[in-house]
C-alpha positions as CSV (number, residue, x, y, z in Angstrom):
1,X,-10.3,-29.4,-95.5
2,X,-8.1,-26.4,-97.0
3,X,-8.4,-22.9,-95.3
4,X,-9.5,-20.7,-98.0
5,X,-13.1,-22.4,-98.3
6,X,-13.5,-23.1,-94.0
7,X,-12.6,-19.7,-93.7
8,X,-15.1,-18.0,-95.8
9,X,-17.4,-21.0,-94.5
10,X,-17.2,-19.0,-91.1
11,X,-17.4,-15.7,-91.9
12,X,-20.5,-16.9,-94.2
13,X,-22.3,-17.9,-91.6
14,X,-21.7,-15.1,-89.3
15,X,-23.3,-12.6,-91.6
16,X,-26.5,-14.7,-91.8
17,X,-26.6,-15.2,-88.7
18,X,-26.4,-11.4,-88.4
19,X,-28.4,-10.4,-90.8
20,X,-31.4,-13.2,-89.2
21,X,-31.1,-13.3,-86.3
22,X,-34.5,-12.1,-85.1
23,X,-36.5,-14.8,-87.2
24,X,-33.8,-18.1,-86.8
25,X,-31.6,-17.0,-83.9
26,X,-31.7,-20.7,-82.6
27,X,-31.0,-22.7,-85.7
28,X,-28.4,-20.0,-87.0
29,X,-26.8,-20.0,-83.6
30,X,-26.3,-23.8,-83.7
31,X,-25.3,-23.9,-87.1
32,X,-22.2,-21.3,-85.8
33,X,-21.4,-23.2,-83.1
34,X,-21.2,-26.5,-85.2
35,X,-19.2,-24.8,-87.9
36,X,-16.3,-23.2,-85.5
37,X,-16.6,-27.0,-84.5
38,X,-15.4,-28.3,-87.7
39,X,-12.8,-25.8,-88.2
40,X,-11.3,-26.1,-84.8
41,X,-8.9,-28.8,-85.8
42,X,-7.6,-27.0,-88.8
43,X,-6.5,-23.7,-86.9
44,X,-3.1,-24.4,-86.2
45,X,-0.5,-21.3,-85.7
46,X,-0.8,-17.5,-86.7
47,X,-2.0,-17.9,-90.4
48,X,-5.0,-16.6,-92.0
49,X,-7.0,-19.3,-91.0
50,X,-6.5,-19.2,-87.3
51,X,-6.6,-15.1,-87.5
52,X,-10.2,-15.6,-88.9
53,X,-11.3,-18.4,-86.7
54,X,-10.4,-16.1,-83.7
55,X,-12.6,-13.5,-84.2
56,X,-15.7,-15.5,-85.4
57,X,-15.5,-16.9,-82.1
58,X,-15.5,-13.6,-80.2
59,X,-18.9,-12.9,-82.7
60,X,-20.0,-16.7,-81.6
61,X,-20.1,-15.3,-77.7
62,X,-21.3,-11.8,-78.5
63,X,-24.5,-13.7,-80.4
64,X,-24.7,-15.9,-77.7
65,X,-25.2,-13.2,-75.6
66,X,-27.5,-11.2,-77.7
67,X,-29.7,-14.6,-78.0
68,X,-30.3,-15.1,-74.0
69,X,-31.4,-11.9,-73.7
70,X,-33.5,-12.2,-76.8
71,X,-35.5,-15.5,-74.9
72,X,-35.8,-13.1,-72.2
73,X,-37.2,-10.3,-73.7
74,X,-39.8,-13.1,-75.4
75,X,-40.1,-14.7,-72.0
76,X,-38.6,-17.5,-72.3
77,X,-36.1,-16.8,-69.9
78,X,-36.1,-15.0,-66.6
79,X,-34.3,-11.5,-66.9
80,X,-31.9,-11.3,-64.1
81,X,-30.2,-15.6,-65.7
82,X,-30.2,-14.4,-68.8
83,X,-28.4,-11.3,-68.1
84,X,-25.9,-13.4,-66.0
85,X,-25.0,-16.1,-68.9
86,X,-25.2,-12.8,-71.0
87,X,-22.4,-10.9,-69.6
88,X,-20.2,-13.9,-69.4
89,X,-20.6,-14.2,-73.1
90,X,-19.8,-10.4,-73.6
91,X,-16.9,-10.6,-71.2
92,X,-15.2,-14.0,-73.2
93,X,-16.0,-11.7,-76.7
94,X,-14.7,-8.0,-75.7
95,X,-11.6,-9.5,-74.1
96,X,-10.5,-12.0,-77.2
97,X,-8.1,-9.9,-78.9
98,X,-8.2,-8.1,-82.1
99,X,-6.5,-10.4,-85.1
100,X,-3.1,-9.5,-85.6
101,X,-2.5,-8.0,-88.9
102,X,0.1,-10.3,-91.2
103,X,-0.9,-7.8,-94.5
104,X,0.5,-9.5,-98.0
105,X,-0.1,-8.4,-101.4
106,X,-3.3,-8.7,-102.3
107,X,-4.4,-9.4,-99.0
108,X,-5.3,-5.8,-97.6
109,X,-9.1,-6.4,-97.9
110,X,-9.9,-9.2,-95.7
111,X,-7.5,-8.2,-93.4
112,X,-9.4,-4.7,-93.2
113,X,-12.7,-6.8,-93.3
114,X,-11.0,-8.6,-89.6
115,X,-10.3,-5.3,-88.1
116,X,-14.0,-3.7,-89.3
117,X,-15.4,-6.6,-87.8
118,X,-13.2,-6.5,-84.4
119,X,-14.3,-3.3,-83.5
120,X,-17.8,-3.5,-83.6
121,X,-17.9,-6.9,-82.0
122,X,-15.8,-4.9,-79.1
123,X,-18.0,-1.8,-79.7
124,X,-20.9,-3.9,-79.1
125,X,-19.9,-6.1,-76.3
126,X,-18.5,-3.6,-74.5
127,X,-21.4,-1.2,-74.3
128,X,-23.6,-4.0,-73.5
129,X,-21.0,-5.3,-70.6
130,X,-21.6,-1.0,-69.2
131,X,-25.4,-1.6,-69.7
132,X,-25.3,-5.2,-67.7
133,X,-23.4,-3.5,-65.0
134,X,-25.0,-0.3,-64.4
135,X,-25.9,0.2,-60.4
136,X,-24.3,-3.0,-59.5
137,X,-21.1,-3.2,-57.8
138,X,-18.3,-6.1,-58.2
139,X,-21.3,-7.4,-60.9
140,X,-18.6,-8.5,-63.2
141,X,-16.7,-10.0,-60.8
142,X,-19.3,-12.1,-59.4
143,X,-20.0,-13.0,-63.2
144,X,-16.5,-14.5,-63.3
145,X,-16.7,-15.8,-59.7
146,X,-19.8,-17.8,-60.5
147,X,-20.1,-19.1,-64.5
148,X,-16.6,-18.8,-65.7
149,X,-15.7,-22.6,-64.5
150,X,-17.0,-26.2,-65.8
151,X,-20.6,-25.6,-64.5
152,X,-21.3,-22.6,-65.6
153,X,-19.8,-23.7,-69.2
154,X,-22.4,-26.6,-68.8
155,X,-24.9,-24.1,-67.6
156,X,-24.7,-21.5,-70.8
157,X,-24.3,-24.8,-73.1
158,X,-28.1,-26.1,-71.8
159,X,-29.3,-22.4,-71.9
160,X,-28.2,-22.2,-75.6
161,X,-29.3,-25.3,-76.9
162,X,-30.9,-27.4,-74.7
163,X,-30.1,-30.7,-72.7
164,X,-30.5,-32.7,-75.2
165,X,-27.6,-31.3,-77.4
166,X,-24.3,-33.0,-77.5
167,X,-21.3,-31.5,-76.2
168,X,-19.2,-33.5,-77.7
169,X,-19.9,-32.1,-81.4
170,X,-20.3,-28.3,-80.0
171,X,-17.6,-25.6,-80.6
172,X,-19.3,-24.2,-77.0
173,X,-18.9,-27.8,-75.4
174,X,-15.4,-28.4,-75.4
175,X,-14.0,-24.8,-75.4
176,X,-12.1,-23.8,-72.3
177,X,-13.4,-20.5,-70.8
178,X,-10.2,-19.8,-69.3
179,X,-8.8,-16.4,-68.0
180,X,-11.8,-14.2,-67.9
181,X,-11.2,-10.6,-67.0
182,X,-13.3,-8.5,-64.2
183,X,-12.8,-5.5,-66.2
184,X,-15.3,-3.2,-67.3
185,X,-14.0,-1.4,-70.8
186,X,-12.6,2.1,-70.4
187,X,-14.5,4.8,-71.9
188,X,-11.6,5.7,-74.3
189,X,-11.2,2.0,-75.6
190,X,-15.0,2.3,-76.1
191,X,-14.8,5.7,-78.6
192,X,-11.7,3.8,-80.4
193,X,-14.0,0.8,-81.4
194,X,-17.3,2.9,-82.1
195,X,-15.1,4.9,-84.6
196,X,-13.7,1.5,-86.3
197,X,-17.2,0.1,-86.0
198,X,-18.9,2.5,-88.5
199,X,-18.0,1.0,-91.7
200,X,-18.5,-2.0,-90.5
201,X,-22.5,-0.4,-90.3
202,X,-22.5,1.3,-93.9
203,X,-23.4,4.0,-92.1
204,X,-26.8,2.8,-90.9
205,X,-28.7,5.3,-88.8
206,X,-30.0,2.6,-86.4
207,X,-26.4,1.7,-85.3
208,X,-25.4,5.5,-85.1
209,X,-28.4,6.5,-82.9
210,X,-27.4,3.1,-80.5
211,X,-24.1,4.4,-79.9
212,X,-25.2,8.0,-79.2
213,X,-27.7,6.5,-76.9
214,X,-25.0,4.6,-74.6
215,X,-22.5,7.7,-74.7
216,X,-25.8,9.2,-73.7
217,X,-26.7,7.4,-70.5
218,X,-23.1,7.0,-69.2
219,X,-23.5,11.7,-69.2
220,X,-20.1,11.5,-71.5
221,X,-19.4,13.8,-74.2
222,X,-18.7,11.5,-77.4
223,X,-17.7,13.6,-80.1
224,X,-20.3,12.6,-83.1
225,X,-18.2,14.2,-85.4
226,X,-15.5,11.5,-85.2
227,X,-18.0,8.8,-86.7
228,X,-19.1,11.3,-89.1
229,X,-15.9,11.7,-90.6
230,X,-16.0,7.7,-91.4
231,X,-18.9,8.0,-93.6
232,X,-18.6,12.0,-95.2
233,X,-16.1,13.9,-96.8
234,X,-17.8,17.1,-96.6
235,X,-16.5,20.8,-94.7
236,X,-16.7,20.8,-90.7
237,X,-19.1,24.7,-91.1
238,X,-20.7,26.5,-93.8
239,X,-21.1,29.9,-94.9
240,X,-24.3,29.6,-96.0
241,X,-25.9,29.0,-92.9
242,X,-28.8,31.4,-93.7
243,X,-30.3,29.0,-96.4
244,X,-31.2,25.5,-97.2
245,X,-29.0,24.6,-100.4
246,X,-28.4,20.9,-100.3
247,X,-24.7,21.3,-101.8
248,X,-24.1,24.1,-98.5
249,X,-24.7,20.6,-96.3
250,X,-21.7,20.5,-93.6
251,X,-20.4,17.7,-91.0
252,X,-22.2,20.0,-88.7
253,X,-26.0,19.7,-89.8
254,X,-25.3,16.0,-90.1
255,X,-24.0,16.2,-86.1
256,X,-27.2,18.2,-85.6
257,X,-29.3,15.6,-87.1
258,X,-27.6,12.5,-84.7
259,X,-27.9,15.0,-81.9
260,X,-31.5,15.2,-82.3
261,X,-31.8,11.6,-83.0
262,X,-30.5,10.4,-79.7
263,X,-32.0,13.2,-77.6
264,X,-35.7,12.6,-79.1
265,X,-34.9,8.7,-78.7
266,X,-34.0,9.2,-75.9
267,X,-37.1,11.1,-74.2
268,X,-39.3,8.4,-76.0
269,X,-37.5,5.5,-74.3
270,X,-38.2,7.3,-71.2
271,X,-41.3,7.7,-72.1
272,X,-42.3,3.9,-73.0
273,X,-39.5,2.4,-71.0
274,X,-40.8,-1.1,-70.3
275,X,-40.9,-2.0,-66.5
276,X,-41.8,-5.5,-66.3
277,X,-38.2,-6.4,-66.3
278,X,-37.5,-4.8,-62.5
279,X,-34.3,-4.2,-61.8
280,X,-32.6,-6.7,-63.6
281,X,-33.1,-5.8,-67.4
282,X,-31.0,-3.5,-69.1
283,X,-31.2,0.2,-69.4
284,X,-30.9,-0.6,-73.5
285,X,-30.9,-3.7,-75.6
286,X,-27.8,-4.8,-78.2
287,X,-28.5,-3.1,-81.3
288,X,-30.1,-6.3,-83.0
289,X,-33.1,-6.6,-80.1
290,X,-33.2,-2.8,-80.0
291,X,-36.8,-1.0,-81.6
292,X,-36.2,1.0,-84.6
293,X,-35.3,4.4,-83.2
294,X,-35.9,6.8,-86.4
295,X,-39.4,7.6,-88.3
296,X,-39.6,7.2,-92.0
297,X,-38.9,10.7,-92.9
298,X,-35.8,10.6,-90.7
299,X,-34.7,7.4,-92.5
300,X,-35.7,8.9,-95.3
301,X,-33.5,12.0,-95.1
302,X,-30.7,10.4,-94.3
303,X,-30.2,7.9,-97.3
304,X,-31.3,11.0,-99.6
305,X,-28.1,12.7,-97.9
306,X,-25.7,9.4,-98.0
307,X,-27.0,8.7,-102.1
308,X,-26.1,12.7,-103.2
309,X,-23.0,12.4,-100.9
310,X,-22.3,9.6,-102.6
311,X,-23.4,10.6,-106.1
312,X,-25.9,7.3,-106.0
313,X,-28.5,9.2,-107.8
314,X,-30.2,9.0,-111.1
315,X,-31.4,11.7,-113.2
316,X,-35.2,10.4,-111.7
317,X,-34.2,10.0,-108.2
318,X,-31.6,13.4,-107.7
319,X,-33.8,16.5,-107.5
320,X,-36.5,14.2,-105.4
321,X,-33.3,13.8,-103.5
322,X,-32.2,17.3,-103.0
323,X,-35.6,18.5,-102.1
324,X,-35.9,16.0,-99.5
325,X,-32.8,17.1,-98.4
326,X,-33.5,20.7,-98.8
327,X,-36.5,20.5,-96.6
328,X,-34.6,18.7,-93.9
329,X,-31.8,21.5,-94.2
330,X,-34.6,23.8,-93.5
331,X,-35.8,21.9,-90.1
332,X,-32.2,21.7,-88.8
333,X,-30.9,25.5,-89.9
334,X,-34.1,26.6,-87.7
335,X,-35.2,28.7,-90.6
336,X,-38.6,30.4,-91.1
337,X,-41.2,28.0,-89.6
338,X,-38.9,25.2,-88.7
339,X,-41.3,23.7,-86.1
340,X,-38.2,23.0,-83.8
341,X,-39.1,22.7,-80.1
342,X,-37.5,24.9,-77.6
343,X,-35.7,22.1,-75.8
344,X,-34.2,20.6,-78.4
345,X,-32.7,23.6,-79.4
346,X,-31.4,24.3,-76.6
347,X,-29.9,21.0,-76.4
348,X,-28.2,21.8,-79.7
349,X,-27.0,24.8,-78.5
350,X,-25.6,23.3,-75.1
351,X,-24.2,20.2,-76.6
352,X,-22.0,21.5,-80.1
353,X,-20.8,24.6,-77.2
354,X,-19.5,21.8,-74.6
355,X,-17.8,19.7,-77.8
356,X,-16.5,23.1,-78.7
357,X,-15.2,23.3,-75.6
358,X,-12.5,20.5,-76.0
359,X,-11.5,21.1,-79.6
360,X,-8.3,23.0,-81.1
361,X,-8.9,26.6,-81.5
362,X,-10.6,26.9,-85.5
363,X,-13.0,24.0,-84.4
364,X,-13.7,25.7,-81.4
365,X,-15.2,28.9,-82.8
366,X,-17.0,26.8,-85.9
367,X,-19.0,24.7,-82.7
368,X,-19.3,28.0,-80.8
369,X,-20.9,30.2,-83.6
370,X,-23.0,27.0,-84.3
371,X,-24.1,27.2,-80.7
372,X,-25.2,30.8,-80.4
373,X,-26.9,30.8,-83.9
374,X,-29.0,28.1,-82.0
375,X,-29.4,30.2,-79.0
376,X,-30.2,33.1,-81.4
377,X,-32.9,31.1,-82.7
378,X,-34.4,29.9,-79.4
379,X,-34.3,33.4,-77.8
380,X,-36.9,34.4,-80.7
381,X,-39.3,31.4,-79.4
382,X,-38.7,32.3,-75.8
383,X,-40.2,35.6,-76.3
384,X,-43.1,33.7,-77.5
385,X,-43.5,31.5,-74.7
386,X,-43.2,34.7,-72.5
387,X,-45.9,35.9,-73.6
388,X,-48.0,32.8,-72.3
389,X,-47.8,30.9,-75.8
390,X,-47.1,28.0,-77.0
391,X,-44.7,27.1,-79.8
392,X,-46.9,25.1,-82.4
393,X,-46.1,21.4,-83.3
394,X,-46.1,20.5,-87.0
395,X,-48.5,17.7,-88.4
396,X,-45.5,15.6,-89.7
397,X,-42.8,16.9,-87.9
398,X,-38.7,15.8,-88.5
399,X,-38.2,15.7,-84.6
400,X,-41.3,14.6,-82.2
401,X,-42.1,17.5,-79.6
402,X,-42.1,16.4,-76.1
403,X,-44.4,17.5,-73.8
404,X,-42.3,16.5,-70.5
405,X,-39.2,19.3,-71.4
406,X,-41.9,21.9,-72.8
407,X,-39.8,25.0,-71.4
408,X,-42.4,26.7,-68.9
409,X,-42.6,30.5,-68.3
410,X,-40.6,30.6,-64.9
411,X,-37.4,29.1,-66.5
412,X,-37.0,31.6,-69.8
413,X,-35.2,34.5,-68.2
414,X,-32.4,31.6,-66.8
415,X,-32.5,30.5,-70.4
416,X,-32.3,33.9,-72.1
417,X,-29.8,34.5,-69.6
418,X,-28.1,31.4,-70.5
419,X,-28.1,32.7,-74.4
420,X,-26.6,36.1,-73.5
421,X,-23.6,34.2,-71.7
422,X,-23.2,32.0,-74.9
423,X,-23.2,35.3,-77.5
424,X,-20.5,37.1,-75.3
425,X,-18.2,34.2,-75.0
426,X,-18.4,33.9,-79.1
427,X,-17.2,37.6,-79.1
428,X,-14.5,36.8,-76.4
429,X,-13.3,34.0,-79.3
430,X,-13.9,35.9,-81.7
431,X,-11.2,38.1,-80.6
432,X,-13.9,41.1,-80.1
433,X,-13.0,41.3,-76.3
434,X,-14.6,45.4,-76.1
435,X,-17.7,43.9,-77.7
436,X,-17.5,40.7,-75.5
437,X,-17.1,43.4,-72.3
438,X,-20.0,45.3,-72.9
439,X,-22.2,41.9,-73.0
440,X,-21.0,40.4,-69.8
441,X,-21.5,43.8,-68.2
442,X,-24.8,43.6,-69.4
443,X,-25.6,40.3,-67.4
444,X,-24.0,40.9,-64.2
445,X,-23.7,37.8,-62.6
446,X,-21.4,35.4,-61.1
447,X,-19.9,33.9,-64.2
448,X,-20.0,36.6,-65.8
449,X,-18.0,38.5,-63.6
450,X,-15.1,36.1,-63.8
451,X,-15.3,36.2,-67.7
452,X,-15.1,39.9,-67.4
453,X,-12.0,39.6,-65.0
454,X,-10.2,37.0,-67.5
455,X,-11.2,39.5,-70.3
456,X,-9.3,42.5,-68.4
457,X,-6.4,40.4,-68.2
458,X,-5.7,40.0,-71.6
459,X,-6.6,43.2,-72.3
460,X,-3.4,44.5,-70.4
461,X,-1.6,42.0,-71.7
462,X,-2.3,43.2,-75.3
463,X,-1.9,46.5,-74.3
464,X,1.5,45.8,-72.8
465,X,2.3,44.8,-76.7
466,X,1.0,47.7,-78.1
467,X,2.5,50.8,-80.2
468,X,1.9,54.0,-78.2
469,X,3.1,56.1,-75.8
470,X,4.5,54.4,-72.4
471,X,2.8,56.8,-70.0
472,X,-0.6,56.2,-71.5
473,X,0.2,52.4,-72.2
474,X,1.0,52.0,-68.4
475,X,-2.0,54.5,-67.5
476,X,-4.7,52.0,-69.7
477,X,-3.3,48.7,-68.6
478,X,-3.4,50.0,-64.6
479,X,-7.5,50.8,-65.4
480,X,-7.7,47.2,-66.7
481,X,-6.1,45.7,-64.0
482,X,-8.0,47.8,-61.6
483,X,-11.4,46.6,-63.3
484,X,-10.0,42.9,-63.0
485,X,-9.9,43.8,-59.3
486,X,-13.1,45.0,-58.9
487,X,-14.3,42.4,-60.5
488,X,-13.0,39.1,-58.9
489,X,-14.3,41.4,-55.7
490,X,-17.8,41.5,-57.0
491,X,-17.4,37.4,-57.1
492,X,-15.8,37.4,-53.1
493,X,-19.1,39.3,-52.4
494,X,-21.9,37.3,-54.2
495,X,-20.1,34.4,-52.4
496,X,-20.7,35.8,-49.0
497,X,-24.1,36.8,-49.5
498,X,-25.2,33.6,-51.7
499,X,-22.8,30.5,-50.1
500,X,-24.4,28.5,-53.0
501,X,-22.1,30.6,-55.5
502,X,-19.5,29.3,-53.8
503,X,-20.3,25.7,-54.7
């Protein structure tokens, strides 16, 4: 058998197994593991063959993982085996390594294929090895401990394919588990393979949301904007904020989008989370078991957006296209009756100020003028609900409202106070530090007061730099040092009265 054919033999079979795995995961599954089987004996070395071999069998385990918890979620296993065999499979995939690039002339594509293909079997089996885990110490460990040994070979081979198979003629039969790490992946190997996994997705909005969804759960900021960057070449901000022009679209109202996307998906999997499993079924499924997490007109606003990004369009199809997209625009700019609720906005807000937060100074005030033009926006609908009404629902909404984080009277003077903080801090970027002084005055707390302090401090600092007589320099930056004082006092007192301020 020559290589070029069993290679692209393999890597055949892997996509259809992929791409069916829902409707034949049993035959296509067998069919793998008897192909790697005939291949075996012709991987010999570090040539393309053996390089290709490699990683179809880290996609072998990850399936085979993804198939026991797939008879588990139909019943025909019991939860808490299935999720044993399951992270043993995930363990022996995440830990083979990726293929070794040997680039040639001519050869730069399948190579790139292997490394597309590497990361999202590691992006995969990683997040579900965090998922398997959750809440249970040394879990991982005890994996190992228990399966990764003759029996529990012989114990995943039955599971798979029954005990009337034959070992003897099974890739999965007569491969030796050996060294299995305990490890669980580290976060920032995780966000390295998400990013490389992407491509490997075409951008699909199902994979997307997935990822968001276990950055989600483990309460880590992911920044959304690094997979966006995969898929669109677009500006991070625009200056047309104000209106819904489908060429004005920006990385930013595409982060917006995912970041409603997981948060709504989110709430409804809370919502509808299925208990039946106990303690032993995962907080989310792999992304091939996993429910559709977008409507139709989310879908559907997203592939308008990828096909004019990507000048797909016909002279039929583009201005259906751009109004689709224009409409969307509308929803996610919170322009006049956007329908938006309160909560997700604020979770906009929130979110794009904490990325903000973390990135290099021009990022940081694009995220944090994106932020307070949300907070602008939900200060208008808190006045609303202060007045004991409540913010309308559309018929055919682009985000579903959720009753369970409906913002109630009681909380909208911590959120308009929350706003405030967010508008001063965007003039204290912004450079505007007497503006940004007269707004933190205005909300006297805490946090405020330190901000206020930190502002008076650069304020003499400036003034130390600046052209004027050195009497009244001196005179000004004593009065700003003298505020900063009386400021970082004002905190020492709310401490002593309040000891929670202290915490």
């Amino acid at each position: 058998m020559s290589s070029f054919p069993a290679k692209y033999h393999v890597l055949q079979v892997s996509v259809g197994f992929y791409r069916d795995f829902v409707e034949e995961a049993s035959f296509l599954h067998s069919s793998f593991d008897r192909v790697l089987h005939s291949v075996q004996p012709y991987v010999n070395g570090p040539d393309e063959l053996s390089r290709t071999f490699l990683e179809m069998k880290g996609h072998f385990y990850m399936h085979a993982g993804t198939f026991l918890l797939k008879m588990a979620q139909n019943n025909k296993a019991r939860w808490r085996d299935a999720c044993e065999l399951a992270a043993l499979c995930y363990l022996k995939s995440f830990y083979i390594p990726e293929p070794k690039s040997k680039l040639t002339e001519g050869d730069a594509t399948g190579q790139d294929l292997l490394a597309m293909l590497a990361c999202d079997r590691k992006s995969q089996s990683g997040h579900m090895l965090l998922n398997l885990s959750h809440g249970k110490e040394d879990f991982l460990k005890e994996i190992v401990d228990s399966f990764a040994n003759k029996s529990g070979v012989f114990t995943l081979f039955e599971s798979l394919f029954g005990s009337g198979a034959s070992r003897e003629r099974s890739f999965l039969g007569t491969d030796d588990m050996g060294d299995v790490s305990t490890q669980a992946p580290a976060q920032g190997e995780l966000s390295k393979y998400d990013i490389g996994a992407v491509r490997t997705h075409c951008g699909s909005l199902q994979h997307l949301v997935w990822l968001g969804l276990q950055w989600n759960s483990m309460s880590v900021l992911f920044l959304l904007h690094k997979l966006l960057e995969q898929l669109f070449h677009l500006p991070q901000e625009t200056s047309r904020l104000e209106t819904d022009a489908p060429e004005s679209i920006c990385l930013l109202d595409l982060e917006v989008f995912l970041l409603g996307m997981v948060f709504t998906s989110n709430l409804r999997l809370q919502e509808k989370r299925d208990t039946h499993g106990g303690t032993h079924q995962p907080p989310f499924l792999p992304l091939l078991l996993s429910k559709q997490y977008c409507t139709e007109k989310q879908r559907s606003w997203w592939d308008a957006v990828r096909a004019l990004m990507r000048k797909k369009t016909t002279p039929d199809s583009a201005p259906k296209l751009k109004l689709l997209v224009q409409r969307g625009l509308s929803t996610l700019r919170a322009l006049e009756k956007h329908g938006l609720q309160p909560a997700l906005m604020i979770h906009w807000a929130r979110s794009l100020q904490k990325t903000g937060i973390i990135l290099n100074s021009c990022e940081q005030k694009e995220y944090t003028a994106r932020s307070v033009y949300y907070w602008r926006k939900t200060l208008l609908s808190l006045e609303t609900i202060k007045r004991h009404q409540s913010v309308p629902e559309p018929t055919d909404p682009l985000f579903e409202h959720f009753r369970s984080v409906d913002v109630q009277v009681f909380q909208v003077a911590a959120y308009k106070e929350e706003a405030h903080m967010a508008i001063a801090m965007l003039e204290a970027v912004q450079g505007k530090t007497d503006k940004a002084l007269l707004a933190f005055e205005a909300i006297r707390s805490v946090v405020a007061y330190w901000n206020l302090a930190v502002l008076c401090q650069r304020k003499a600092e400036e003034l130390e730099k600046d052209d004027m007589l050195p009497a009244q320099q001196e005179e000004q930056r004593k009065t700003c040092l003298l505020k900063r004082k009386q400021y970082l006092m004002k905190i020492i007192d709310e401490s002593s009265s309040d000891p929670s301020v202290a915490d």
